[in-house]
TORKOL-4160 file (C-alpha; in steps of 0.2 Angstrom, whole numbers, padded with zeros to 4 digits, m for minus):
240
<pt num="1" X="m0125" Y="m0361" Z="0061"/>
<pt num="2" X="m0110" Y="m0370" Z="0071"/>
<pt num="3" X="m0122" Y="m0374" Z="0083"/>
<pt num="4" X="m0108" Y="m0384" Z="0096"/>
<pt num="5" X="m0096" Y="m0368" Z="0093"/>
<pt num="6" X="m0111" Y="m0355" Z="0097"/>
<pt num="7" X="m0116" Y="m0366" Z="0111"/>
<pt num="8" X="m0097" Y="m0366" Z="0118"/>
<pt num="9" X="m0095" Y="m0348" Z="0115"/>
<pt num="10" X="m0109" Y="m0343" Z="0124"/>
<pt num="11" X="m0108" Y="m0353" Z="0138"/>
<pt num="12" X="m0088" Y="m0347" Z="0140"/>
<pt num="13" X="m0097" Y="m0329" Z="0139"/>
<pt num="14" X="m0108" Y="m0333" Z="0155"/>
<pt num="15" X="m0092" Y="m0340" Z="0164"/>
<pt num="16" X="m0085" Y="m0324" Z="0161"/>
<pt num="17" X="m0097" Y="m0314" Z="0167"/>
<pt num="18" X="m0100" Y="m0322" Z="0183"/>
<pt num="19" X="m0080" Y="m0320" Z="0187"/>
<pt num="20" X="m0078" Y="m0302" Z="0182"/>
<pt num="21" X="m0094" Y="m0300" Z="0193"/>
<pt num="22" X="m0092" Y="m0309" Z="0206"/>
<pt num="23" X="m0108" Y="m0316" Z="0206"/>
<pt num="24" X="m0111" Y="m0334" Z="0212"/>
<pt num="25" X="m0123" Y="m0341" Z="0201"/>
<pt num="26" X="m0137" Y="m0339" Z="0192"/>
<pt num="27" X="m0157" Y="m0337" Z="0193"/>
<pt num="28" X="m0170" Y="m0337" Z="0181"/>
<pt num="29" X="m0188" Y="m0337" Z="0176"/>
<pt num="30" X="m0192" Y="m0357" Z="0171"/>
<pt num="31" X="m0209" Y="m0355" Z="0162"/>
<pt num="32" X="m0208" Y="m0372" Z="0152"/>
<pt num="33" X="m0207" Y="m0363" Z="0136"/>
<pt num="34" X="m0191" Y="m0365" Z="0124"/>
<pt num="35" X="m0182" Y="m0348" Z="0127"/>
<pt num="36" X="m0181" Y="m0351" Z="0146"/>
<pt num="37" X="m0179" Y="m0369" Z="0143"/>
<pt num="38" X="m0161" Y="m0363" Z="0130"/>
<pt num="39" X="m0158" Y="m0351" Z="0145"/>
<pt num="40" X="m0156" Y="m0363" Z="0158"/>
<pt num="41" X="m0147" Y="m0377" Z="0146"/>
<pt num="42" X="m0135" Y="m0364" Z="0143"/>
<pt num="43" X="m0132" Y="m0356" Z="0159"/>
<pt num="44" X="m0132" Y="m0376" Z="0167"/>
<pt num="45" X="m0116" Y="m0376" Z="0155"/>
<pt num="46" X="m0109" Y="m0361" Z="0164"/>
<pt num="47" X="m0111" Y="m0366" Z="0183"/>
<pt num="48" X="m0120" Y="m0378" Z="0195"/>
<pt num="49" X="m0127" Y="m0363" Z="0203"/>
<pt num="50" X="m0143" Y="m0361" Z="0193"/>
<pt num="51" X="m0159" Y="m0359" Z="0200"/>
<pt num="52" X="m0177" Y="m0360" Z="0189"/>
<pt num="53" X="m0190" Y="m0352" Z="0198"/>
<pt num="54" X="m0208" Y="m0357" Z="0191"/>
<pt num="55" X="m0218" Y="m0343" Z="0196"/>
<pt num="56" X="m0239" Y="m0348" Z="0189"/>
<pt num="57" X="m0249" Y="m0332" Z="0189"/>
<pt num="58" X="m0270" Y="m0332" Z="0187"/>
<pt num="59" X="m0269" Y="m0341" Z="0170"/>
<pt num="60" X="m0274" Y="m0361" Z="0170"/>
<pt num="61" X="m0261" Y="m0362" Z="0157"/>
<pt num="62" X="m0248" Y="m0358" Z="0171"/>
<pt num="63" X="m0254" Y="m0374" Z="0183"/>
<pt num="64" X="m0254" Y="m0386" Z="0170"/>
<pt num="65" X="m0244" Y="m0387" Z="0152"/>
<pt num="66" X="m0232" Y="m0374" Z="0158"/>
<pt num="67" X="m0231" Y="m0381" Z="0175"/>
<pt num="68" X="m0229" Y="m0399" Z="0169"/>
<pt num="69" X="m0214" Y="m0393" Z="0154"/>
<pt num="70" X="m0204" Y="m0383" Z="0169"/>
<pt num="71" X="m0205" Y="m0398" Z="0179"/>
<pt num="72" X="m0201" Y="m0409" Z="0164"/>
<pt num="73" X="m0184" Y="m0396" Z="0160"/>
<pt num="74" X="m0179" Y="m0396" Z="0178"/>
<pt num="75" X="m0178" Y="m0417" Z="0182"/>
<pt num="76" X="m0169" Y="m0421" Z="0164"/>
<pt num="77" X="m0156" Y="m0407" Z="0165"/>
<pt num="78" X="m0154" Y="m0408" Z="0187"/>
<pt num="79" X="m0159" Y="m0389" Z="0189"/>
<pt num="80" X="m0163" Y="m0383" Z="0205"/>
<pt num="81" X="m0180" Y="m0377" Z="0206"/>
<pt num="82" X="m0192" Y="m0367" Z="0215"/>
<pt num="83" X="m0211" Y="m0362" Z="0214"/>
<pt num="84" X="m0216" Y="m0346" Z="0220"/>
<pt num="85" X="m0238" Y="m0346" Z="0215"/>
<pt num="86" X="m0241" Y="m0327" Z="0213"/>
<pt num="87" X="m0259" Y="m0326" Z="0210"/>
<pt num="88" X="m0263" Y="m0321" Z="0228"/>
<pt num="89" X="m0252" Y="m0308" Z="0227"/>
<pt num="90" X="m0259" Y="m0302" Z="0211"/>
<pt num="91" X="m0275" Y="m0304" Z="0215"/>
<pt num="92" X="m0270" Y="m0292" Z="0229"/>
<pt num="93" X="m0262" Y="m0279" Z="0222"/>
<pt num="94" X="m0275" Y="m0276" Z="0207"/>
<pt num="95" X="m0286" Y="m0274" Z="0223"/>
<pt num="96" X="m0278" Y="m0259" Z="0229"/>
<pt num="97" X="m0277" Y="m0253" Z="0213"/>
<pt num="98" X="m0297" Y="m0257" Z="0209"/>
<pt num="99" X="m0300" Y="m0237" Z="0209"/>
<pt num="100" X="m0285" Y="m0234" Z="0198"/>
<pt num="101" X="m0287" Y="m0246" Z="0184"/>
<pt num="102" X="m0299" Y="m0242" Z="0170"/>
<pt num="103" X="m0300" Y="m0260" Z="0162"/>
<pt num="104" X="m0296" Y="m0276" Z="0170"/>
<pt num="105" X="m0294" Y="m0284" Z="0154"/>
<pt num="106" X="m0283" Y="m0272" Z="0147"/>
<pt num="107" X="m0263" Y="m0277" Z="0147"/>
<pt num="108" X="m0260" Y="m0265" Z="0161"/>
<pt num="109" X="m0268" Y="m0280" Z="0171"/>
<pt num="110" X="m0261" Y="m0293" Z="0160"/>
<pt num="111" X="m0243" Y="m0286" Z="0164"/>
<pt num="112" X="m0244" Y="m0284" Z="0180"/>
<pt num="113" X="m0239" Y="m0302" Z="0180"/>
<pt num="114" X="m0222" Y="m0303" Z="0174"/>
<pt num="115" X="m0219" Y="m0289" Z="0183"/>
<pt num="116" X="m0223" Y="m0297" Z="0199"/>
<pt num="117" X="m0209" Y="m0313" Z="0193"/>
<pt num="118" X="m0197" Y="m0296" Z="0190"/>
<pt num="119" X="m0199" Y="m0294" Z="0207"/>
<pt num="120" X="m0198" Y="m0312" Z="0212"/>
<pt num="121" X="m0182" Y="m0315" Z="0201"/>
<pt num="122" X="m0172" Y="m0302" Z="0207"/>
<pt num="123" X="m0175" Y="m0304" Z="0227"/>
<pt num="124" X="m0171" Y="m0321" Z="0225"/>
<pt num="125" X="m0154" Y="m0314" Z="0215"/>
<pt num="126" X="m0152" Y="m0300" Z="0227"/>
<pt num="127" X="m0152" Y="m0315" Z="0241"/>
<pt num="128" X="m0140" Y="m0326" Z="0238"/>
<pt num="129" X="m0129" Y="m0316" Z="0226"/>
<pt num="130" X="m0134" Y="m0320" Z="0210"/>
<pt num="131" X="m0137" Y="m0314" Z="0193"/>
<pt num="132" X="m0154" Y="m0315" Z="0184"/>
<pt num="133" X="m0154" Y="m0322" Z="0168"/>
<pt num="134" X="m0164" Y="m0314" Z="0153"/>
<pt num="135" X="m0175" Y="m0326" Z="0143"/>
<pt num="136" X="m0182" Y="m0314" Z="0129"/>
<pt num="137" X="m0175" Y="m0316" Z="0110"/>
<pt num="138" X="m0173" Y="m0306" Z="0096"/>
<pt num="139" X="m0189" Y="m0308" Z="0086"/>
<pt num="140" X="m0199" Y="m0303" Z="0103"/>
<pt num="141" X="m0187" Y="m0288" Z="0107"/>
<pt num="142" X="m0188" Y="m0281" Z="0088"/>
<pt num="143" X="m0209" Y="m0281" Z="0088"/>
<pt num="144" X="m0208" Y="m0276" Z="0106"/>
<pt num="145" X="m0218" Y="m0292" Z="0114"/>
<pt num="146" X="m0211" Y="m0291" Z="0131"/>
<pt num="147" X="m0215" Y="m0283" Z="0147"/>
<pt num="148" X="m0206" Y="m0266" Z="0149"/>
<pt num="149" X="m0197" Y="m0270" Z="0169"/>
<pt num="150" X="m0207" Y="m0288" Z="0168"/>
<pt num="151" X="m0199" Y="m0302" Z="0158"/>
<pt num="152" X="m0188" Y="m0286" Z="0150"/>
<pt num="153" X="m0177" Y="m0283" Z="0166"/>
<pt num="154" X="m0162" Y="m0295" Z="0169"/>
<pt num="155" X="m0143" Y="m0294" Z="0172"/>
<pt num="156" X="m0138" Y="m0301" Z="0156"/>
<pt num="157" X="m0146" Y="m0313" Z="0141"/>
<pt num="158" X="m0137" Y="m0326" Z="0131"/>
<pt num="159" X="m0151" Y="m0327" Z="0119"/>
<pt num="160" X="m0156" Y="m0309" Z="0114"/>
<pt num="161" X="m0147" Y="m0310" Z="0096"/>
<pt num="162" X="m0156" Y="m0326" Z="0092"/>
<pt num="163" X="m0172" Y="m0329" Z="0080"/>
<pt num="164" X="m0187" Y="m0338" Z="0085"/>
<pt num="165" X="m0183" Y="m0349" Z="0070"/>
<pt num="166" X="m0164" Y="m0349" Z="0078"/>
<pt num="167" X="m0167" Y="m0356" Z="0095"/>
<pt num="168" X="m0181" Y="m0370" Z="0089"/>
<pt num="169" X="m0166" Y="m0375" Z="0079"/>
<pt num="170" X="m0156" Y="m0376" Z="0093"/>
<pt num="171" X="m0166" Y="m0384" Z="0106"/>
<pt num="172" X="m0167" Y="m0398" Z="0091"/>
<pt num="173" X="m0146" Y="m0400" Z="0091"/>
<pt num="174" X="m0147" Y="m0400" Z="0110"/>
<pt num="175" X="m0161" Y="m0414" Z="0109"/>
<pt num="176" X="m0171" Y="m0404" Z="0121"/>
<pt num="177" X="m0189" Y="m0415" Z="0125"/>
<pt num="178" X="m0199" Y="m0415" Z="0109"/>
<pt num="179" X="m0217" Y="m0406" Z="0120"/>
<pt num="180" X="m0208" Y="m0390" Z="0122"/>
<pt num="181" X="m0201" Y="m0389" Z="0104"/>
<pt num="182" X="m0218" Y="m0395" Z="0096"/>
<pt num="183" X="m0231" Y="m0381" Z="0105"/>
<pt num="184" X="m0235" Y="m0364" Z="0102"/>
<pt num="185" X="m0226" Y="m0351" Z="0107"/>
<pt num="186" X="m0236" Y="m0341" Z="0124"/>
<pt num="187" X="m0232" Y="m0328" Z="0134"/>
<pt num="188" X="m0245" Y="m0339" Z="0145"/>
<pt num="189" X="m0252" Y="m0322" Z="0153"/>
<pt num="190" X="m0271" Y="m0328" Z="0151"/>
<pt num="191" X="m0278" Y="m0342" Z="0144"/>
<pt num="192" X="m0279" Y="m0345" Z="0127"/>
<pt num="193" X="m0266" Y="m0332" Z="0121"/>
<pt num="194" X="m0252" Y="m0337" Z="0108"/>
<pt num="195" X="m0237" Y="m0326" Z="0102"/>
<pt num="196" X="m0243" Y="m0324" Z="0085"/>
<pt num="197" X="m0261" Y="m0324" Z="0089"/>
<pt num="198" X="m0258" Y="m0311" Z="0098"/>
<pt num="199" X="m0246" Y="m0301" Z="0087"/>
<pt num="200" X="m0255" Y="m0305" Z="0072"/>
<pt num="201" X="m0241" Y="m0310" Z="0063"/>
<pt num="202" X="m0228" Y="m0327" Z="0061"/>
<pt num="203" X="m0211" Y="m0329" Z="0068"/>
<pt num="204" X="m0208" Y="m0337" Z="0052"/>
<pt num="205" X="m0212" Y="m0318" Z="0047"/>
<pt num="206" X="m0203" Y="m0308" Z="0057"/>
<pt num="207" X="m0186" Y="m0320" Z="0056"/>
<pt num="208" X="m0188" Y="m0318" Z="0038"/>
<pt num="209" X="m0187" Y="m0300" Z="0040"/>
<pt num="210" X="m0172" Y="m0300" Z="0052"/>
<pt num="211" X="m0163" Y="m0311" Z="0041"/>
<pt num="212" X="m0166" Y="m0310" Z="0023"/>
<pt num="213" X="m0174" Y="m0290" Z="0023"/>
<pt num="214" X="m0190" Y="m0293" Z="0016"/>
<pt num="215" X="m0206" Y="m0300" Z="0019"/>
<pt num="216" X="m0225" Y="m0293" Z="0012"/>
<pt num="217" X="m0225" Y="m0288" Z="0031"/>
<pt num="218" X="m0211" Y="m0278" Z="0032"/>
<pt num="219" X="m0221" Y="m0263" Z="0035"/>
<pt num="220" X="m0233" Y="m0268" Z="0048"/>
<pt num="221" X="m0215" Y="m0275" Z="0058"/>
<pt num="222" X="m0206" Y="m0258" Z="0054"/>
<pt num="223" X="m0219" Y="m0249" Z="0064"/>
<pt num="224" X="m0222" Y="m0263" Z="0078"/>
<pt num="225" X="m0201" Y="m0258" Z="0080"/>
<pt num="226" X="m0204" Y="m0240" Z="0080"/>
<pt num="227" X="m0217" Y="m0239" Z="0092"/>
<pt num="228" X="m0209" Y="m0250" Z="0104"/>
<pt num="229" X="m0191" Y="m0243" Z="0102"/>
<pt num="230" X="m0193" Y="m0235" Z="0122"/>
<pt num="231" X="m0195" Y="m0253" Z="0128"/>
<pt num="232" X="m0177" Y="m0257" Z="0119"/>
<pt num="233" X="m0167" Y="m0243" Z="0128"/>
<pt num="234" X="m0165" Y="m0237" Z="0146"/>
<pt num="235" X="m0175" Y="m0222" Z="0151"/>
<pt num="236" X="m0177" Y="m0202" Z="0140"/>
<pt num="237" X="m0168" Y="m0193" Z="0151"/>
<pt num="238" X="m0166" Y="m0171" Z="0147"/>
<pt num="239" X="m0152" Y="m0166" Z="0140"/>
<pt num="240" X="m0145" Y="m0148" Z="0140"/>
């Protein structure tokens, strides 16, 4: 990979959009990870109108590691940032829906979070004019590890053609700070949870797949893809 070229290119892209729009900058979710952390070097690229919101939500993880690399992304690359704490507001809204809910530790309550930052994203965007940047790459969006209308919703996303394996490569080219590079990849939704983990499978094989065709997991991808092919397209609608 050109890694300046694909850098140029898509920063140029983002340029563009925000022209043909009209929008006036650019907001999006800073979780301290390395999608979000490419996102916002990218889009810093494009316009000075950028804004990271960090947006913790009931896990421990959000209030420290996460916290602390979101911070850390935000001083060495001068991104305005807010944080918006939405674990009151969780905790408040599962309340009301106490009767409804059969398990609170089933992902209906696990998802609820990013789709509370959904909300918080595109406020923020609908305020001051803004787009709302994705943060969500390919090897997530081809096993369907992402919250349908949470971190799924945006306006536009530079990253959404690249590998797992893609975009730790180039976070290395663009020296990003060696912590984020070096730590497991978590959706941070409760504590303890890992991408792969939880998926129970590697990036290294899903990339592999995506790349080269084959793996000894292609099958168990294949139907991680079909099952989740709804969360990939906008909404069945009847046709006559």
């Amino acid at each position: 990979m050109n890694y300046k070229l694909e850098i140029e290119k898509r920063v140029e892209w983002i340029k563009k959009l925000l022209l043909d729009t009209g929008t006036k900058g650019i907001v999006y979710g800073n979780s301290g990870g390395k999608d979000s952390t490419l996102v916002g070097l990218l889009a810093k690229q494009a316009t000075d109108n950028l804004t990271g919101i960090i947006m913790p939500c009931e896990s421990k993880r959000n209030y420290s590691i996460d916290r602390e690399h979101a911070l850390l992304i935000a001083e060495k690359y001068n991104i305005n940032t807010i944080e918006v704490d939405l674990t009151e507001p969780k905790i408040s809204f599962t309340n009301l829906l106490e009767p409804f809910i059969k398990d609170y530790v089933s992902m209906a309550y696990k998802n609820i979070n990013p789709r509370l930052r959904m909300i918080t994203l595109y406020a923020y965007a609908q305020s001051f004019g803004y787009l709302v940047a994705g943060t969500g790459n390919l090897s997530e969006a081809t096993m369907g590890y992402f919250t349908k209308w949470g971190d799924g919703a945006c306006d536009f996303n530079p990253i959404a053609d690249f590998t797992v394996t893609e975009i730790f490569a180039m976070l290395e080219y663009m020296r990003c700070p060696r912590e984020i590079i070096d730590k497991a990849p978590s959706a941070g939704l409760y504590d303890g949870q890992t991408d792969e983990i939880e998926m129970g499978i590697t990036y290294n094989a899903i990339d592999e797949y995506l790349r080269n065709g084959g793996t000894k997991d292609n099958e168990k991808i294949e139907k991680a893809k079909m099952a989740s092919e709804h969360k990939r397209n906008m909404p069945i609608t009847y046709k006559s």
